[in-house]
Every structure is written in C-alpha cells, then in structure tokens.
C-alpha positions as CSV (number, residue, x, y, z in Angstrom):
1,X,70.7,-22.1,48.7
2,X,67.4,-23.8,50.2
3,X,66.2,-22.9,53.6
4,X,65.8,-24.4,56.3
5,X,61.5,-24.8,56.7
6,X,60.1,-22.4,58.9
7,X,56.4,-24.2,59.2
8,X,55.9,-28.0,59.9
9,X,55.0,-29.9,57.4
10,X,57.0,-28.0,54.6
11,X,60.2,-29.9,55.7
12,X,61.3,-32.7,52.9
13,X,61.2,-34.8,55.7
14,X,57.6,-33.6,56.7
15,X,56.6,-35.7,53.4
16,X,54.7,-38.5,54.1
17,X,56.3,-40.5,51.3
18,X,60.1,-39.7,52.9
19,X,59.3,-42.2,55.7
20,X,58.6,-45.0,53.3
21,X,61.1,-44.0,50.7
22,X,63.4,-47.5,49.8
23,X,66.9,-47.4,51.0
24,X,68.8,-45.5,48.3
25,X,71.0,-47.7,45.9
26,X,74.8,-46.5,46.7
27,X,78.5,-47.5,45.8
28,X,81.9,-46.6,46.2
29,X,84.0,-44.6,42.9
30,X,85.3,-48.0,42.0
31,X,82.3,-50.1,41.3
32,X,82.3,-51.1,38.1
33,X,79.3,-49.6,35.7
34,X,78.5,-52.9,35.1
35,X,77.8,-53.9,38.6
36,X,76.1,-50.4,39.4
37,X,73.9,-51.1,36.4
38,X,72.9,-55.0,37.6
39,X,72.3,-53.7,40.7
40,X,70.3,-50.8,39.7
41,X,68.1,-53.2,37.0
42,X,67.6,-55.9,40.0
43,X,66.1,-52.9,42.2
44,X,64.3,-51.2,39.7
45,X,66.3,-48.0,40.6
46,X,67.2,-45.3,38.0
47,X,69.9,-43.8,39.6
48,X,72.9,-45.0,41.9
49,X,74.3,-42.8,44.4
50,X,78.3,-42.6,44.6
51,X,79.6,-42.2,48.2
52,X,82.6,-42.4,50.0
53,X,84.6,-44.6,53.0
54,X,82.7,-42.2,55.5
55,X,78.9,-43.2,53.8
56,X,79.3,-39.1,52.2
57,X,78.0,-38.5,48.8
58,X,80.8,-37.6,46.1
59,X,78.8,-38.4,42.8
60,X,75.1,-39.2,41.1
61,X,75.0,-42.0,38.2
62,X,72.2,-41.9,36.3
63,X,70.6,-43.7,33.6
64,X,70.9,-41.2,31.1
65,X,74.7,-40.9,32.7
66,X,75.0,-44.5,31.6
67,X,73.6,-44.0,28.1
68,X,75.1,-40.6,27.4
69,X,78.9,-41.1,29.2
70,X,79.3,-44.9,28.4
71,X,77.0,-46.6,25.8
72,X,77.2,-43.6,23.8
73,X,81.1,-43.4,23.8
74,X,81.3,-46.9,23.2
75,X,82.9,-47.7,27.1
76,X,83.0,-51.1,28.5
77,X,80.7,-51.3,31.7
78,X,82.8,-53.7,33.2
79,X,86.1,-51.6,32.7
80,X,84.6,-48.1,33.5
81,X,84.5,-47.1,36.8
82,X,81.5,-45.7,38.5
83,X,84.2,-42.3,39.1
84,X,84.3,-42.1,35.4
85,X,81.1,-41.2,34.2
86,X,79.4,-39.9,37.6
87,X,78.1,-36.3,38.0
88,X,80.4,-35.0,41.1
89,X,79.2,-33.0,43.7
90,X,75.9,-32.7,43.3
91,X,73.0,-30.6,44.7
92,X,72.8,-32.0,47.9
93,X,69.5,-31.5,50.1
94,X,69.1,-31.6,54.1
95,X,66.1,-33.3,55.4
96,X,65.2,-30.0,57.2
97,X,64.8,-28.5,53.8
98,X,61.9,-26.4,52.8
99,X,60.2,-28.6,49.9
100,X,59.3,-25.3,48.0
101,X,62.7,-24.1,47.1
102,X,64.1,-27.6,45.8
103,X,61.1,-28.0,43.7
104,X,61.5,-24.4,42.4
105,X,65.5,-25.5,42.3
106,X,65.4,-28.8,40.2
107,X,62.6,-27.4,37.9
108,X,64.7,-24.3,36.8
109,X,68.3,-26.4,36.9
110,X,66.7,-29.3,35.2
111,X,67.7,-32.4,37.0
112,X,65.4,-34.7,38.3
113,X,66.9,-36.7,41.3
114,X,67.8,-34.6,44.4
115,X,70.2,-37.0,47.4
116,X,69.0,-36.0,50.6
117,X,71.5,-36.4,53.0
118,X,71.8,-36.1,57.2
119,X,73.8,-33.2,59.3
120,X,76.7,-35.3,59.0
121,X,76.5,-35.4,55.1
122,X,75.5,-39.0,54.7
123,X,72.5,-39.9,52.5
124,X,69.1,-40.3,53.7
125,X,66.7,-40.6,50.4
126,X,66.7,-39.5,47.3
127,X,63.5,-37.5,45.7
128,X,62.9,-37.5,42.4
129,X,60.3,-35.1,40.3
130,X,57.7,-37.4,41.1
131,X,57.8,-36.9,44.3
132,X,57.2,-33.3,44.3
133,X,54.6,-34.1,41.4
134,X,52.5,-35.8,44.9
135,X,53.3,-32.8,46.3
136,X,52.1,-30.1,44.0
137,X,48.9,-32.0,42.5
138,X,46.4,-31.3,45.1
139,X,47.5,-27.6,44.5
140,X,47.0,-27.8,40.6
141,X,43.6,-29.3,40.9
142,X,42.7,-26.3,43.5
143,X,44.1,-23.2,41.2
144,X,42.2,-25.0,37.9
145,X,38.9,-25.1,40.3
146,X,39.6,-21.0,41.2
147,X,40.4,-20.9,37.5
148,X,37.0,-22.3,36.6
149,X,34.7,-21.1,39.1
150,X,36.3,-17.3,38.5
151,X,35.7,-18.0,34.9
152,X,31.8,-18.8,35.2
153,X,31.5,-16.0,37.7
154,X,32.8,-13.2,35.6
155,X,30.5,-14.6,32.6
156,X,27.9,-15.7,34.1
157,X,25.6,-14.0,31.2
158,X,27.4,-15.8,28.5
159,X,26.9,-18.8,30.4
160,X,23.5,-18.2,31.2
161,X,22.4,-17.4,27.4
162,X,24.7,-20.2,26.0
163,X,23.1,-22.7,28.2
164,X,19.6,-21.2,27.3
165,X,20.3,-21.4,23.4
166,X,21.6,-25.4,23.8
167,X,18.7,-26.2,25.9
168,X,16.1,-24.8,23.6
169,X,17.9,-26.4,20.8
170,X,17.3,-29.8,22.6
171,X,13.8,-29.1,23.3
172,X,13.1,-28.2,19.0
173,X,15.4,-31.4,18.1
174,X,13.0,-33.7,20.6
175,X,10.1,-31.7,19.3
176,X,10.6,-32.1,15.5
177,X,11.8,-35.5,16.3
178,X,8.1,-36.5,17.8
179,X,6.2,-34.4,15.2
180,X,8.0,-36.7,12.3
C-alpha cells in the first residue's frame, strides 16, 4: 500500500498538473454504456469513473473495457449497464500519496488510469501514465547525461584518438580535394 509522502512536493497533489486536472467524467452503475461512451467522446475522456449515491468510487470503465467487455461480446451499449462491464474496486489513490510508489504500482500491475479520491473516499482526479511520464522525464534526461558524461570520462583515450583519426581524415579529404 502507498505511503503517505514524507517530503513536500512528492505528494500526488504536490503535482503541478493536479491543480489544473479537468473534473473527472463520472456516473452511477446504471448509466447506460451508451450514454457513458457519448459523454466520454463529447469530453475527449478515455475513461469514466463509476461512483455511488454518496459521490464514492465503486468501478473504472475504460475504453479498452468498452471494446473488450461490450463491442467484443457483441453487447448493446444502450442495454448494458455501466455495472456490467466496469472493473470494481479499483486501486484507489489519496491525494496525500507519495507519487513514487503509484508510479512504481501502476507500472508493475499494468493499468494506466489511477482515481484519486479525498479522506472521505470521493474522487478528486484521475492520473493517467502520462502524468507520471511529466513527472519522470526531467529525471531520464539527467541519468542519460550521467550516462554520457561517465561514458566519455572513463574513455576519454578512445575519445581522444577517435576524434584525432576523424579529424585528420577531414584535413587529407579537404587536402586531396584542393590538390585535384
């Protein structure tokens, strides 16, 4: 189970992008597939988030969901209930969360939409990989920089002799080139 975050800014709500995150896209067990899907087309939203009377999540709809549970088995949207083909109780996040561990979480589970919900259990936001992709590209440009500037560093001679060799090849090309 994720931790609470110990140091600022490692909190899911910490994230600059949770403060601007759109309103997530939620429904009761009875709405219709069909209107979940309408709705979730009009938004531009790839999943639809499946709560209760009391605003507390009870299920995740996603478009493979859609695809896998209803187009696949040959279901009518407008007969199928949003309680039929949902994924029930699903990882649920706090907002005081530490950011590490649900990356680390959804990467080795495989799923790629994580509800954030309140103390009381109601949803909040909803991260999806991308998010965390924000999150963790600063940190893969730094390590491939370490990468590369320990790489020269240990070879410097290599690097030193190869660059010697392509510049003195450059030199004869420009040389032969002038004398012809």
């Amino acid at each position: 189970m994720p931790q609470t975050a110990e140091r600022p800014g490692n909190r899911l709500m910490d994230r600059p992008e949770y403060a601007s995150k759109q309103k997530p896209l939620a429904r009761s067990p009875q709405t219709t597939v069909f209107d979940a899907v309408s709705a979730m087309s009009e938004k531009n939203y790839g999943s639809v988030i499946v709560i209760d009377d009391e605003q507390k999540v009870v299920g995740v709809v996603t478009e493979r969901d859609v695809m896998n549970k209803l187009v696949g088995k040959g279901l009518d949207a407008k007969k199928t209930l949003l309680s039929d083909i949902m994924t029930e109780n699903p990882r649920l996040a706090r907002e005081t969360d530490d950011l590490v561990d649900w990356l680390r979480i959804m990467s080795n589970e495989r799923f790629r939409r994580l509800p954030v919900v309140d103390d009381d259990g109601r949803i909040k936001a909803v991260f999806t990989q991308g998010d965390f992709v924000s999150y963790t590209w600063p940190d893969l440009m730094y390590q491939m920089r370490s990468i590369a500037t320990a790489t020269v560093t240990k070879n410097w001679p290599l690097f030193l002799i190869g660059g010697g060799v392509a510049l003195y090849s450059i030199v004869m090309v420009l040389v032969l080139g002038a004398v012809n």
